[in-house]
N, CA, C and O of each residue as an XYZ file, in Angstrom:
296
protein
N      23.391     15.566    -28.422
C      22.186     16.063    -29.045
C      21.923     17.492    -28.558
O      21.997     17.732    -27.353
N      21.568     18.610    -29.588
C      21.249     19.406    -29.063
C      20.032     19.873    -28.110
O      18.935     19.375    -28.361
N      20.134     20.812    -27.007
C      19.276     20.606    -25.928
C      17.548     21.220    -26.346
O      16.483     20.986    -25.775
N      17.863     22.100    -27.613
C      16.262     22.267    -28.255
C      15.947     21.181    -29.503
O      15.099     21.526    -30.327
N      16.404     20.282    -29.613
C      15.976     19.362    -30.371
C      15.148     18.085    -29.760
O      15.309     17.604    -28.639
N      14.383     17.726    -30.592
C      13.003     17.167    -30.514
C      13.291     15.872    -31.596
O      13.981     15.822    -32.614
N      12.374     14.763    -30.851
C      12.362     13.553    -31.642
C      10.503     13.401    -31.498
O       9.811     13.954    -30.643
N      10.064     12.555    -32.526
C       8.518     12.062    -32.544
C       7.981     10.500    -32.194
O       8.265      9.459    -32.787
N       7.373     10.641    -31.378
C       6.921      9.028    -30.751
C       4.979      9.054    -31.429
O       4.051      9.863    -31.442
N       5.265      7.477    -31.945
C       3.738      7.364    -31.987
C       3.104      6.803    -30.555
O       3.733      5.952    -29.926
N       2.039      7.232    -30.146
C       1.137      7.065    -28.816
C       0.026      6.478    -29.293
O      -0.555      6.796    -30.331
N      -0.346      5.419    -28.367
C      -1.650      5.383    -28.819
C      -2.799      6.344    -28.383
O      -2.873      6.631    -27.188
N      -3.945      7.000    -29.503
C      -4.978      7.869    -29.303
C      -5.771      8.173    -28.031
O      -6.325      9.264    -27.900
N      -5.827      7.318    -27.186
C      -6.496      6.951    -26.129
C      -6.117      7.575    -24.919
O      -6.778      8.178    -24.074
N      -4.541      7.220    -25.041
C      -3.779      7.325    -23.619
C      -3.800      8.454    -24.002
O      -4.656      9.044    -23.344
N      -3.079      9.468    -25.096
C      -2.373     10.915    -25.338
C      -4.268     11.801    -25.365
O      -4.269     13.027    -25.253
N      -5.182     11.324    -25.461
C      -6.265     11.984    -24.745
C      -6.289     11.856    -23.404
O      -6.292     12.766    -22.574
N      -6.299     11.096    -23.286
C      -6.514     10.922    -21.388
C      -5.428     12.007    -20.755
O      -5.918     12.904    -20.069
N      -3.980     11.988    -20.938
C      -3.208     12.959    -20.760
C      -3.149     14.074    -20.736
O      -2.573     14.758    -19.890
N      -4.063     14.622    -22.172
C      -4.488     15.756    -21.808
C      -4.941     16.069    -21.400
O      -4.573     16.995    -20.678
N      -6.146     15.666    -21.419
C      -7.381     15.792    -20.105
C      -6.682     16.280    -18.543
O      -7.127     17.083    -17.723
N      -5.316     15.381    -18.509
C      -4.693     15.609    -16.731
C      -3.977     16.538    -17.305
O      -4.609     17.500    -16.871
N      -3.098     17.032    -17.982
C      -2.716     17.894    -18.443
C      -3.289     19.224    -17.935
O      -2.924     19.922    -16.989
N      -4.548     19.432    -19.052
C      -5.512     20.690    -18.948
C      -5.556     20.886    -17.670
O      -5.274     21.987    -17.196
N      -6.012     19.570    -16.721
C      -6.294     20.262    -15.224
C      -5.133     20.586    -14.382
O      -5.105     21.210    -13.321
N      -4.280     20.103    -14.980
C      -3.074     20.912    -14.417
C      -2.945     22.690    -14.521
O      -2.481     23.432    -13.657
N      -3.366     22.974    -15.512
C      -3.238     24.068    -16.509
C      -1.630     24.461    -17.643
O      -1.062     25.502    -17.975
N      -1.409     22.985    -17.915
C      -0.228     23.225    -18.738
C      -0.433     22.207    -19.863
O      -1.272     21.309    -19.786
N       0.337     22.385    -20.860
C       0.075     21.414    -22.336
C       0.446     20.266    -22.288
O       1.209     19.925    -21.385
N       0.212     19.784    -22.800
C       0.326     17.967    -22.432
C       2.035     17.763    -23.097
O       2.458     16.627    -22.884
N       2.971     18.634    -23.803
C       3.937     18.600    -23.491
C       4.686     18.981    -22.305
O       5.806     18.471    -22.293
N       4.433     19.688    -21.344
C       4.777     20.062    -20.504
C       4.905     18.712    -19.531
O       5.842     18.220    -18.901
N       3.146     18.263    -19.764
C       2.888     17.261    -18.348
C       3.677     15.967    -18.911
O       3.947     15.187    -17.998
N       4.025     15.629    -19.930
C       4.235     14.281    -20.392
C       6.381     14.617    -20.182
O       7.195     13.778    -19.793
N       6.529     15.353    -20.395
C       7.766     15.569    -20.130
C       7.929     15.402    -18.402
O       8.570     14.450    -17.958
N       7.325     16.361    -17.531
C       7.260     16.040    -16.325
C       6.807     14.488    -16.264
O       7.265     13.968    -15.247
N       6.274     13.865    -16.811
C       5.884     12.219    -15.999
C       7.652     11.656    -16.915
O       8.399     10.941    -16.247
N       8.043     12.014    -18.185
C       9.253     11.462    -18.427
C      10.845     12.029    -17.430
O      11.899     11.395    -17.499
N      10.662     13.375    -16.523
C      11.616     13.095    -15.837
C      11.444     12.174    -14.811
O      12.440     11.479    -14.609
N      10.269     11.909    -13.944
C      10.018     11.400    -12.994
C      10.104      9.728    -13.152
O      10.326      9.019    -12.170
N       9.822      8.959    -15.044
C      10.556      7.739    -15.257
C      12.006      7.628    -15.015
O      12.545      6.715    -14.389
N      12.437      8.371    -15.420
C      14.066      8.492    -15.694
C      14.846      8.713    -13.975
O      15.982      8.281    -13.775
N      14.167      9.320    -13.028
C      14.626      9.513    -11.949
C      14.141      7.392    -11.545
O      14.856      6.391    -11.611
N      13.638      7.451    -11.415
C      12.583      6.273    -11.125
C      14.256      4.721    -11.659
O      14.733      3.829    -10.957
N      14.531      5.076    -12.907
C      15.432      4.030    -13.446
C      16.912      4.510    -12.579
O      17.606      3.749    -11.905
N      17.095      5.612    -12.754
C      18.045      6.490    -12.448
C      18.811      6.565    -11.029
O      20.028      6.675    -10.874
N      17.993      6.496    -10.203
C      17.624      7.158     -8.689
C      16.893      6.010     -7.912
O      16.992      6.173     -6.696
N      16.207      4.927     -8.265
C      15.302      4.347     -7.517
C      15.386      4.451     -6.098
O      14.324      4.054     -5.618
N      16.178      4.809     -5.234
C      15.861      5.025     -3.716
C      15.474      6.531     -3.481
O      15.170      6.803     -2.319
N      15.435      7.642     -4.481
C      15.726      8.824     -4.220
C      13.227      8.889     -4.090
O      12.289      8.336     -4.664
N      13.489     10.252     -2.626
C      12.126     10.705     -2.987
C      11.174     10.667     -3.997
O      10.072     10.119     -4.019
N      11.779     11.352     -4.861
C      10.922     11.876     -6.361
C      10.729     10.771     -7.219
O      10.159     10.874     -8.305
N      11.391      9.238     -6.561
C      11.092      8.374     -7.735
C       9.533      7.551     -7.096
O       8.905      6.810     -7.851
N       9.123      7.773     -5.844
C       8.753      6.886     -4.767
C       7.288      7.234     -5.497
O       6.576      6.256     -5.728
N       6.870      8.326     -5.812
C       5.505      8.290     -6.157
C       5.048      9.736     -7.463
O       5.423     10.871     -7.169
N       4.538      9.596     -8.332
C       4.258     10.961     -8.949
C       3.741     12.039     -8.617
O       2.563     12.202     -8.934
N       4.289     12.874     -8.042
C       3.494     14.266     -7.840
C       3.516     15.320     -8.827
O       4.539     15.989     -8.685
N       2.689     15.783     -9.894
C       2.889     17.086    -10.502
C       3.779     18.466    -10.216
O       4.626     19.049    -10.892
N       3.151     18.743     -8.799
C       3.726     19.670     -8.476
C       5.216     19.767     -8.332
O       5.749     20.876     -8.291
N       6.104     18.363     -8.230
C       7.212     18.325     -7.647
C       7.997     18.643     -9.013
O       9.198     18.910     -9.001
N       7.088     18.586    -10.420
C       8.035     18.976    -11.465
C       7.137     20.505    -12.117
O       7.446     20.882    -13.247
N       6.521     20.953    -11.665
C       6.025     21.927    -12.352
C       6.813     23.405    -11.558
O       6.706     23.955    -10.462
N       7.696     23.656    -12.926
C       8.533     24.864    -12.710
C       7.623     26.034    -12.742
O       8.202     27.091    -12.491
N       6.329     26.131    -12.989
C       5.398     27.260    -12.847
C       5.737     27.988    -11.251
O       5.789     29.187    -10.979
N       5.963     26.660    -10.237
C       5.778     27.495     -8.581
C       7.237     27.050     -8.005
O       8.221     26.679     -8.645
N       7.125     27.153     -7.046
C       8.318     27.210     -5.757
C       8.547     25.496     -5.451
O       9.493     25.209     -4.718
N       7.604     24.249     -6.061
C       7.695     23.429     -5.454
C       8.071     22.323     -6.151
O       7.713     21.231     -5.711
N       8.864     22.389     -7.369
C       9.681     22.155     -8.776
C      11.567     21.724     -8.040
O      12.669     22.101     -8.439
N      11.153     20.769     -6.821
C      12.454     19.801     -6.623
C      13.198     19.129     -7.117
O      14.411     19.340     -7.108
N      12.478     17.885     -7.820
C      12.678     17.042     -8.727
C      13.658     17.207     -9.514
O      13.906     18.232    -10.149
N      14.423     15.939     -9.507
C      15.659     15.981    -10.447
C      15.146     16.264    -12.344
O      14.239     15.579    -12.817
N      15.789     17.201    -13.101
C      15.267     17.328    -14.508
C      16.523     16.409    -15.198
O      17.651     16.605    -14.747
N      16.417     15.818    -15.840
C      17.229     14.947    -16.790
C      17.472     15.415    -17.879
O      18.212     14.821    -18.662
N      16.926     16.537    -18.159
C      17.187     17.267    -19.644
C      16.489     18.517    -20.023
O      16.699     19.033    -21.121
């Protein structure tokens, strides 16, 4: 698959508000943050003994700063 190609999931209304909401206070788009919580599943199936699967931290996937460790899956 190519690496800028995109597929569409239905969400329910509720959760994909709430997301943004953590999103916004992140200060990034709720694609950004929902992609970061989908590498951190995928490490989680992937990795289960590794750090980054042990608990969610934002920061550990937000390539904005210096503190963007976390394995990316795609």
């Amino acid at each position: 698959m190519d690496k800028n190609s995109t597929k569409r999931v239905a969400l329910d209304a509720n959760g994909v508000d709430k997301l943004a909401q953590i999103a916004a206070e992140h200060g990034v788009s709720l694609r950004v943050y929902l992609e970061a919580l989908m590498h951190f599943a995928i490490s989680q199936s992937e990795r289960p003994g590794s750090w980054e699967a042990q608990g969610f931290n934002f920061s550990n996937y937000d390539t904005r700063g210096d503190s963007a460790f976390a394995d990316r899956w795609f």
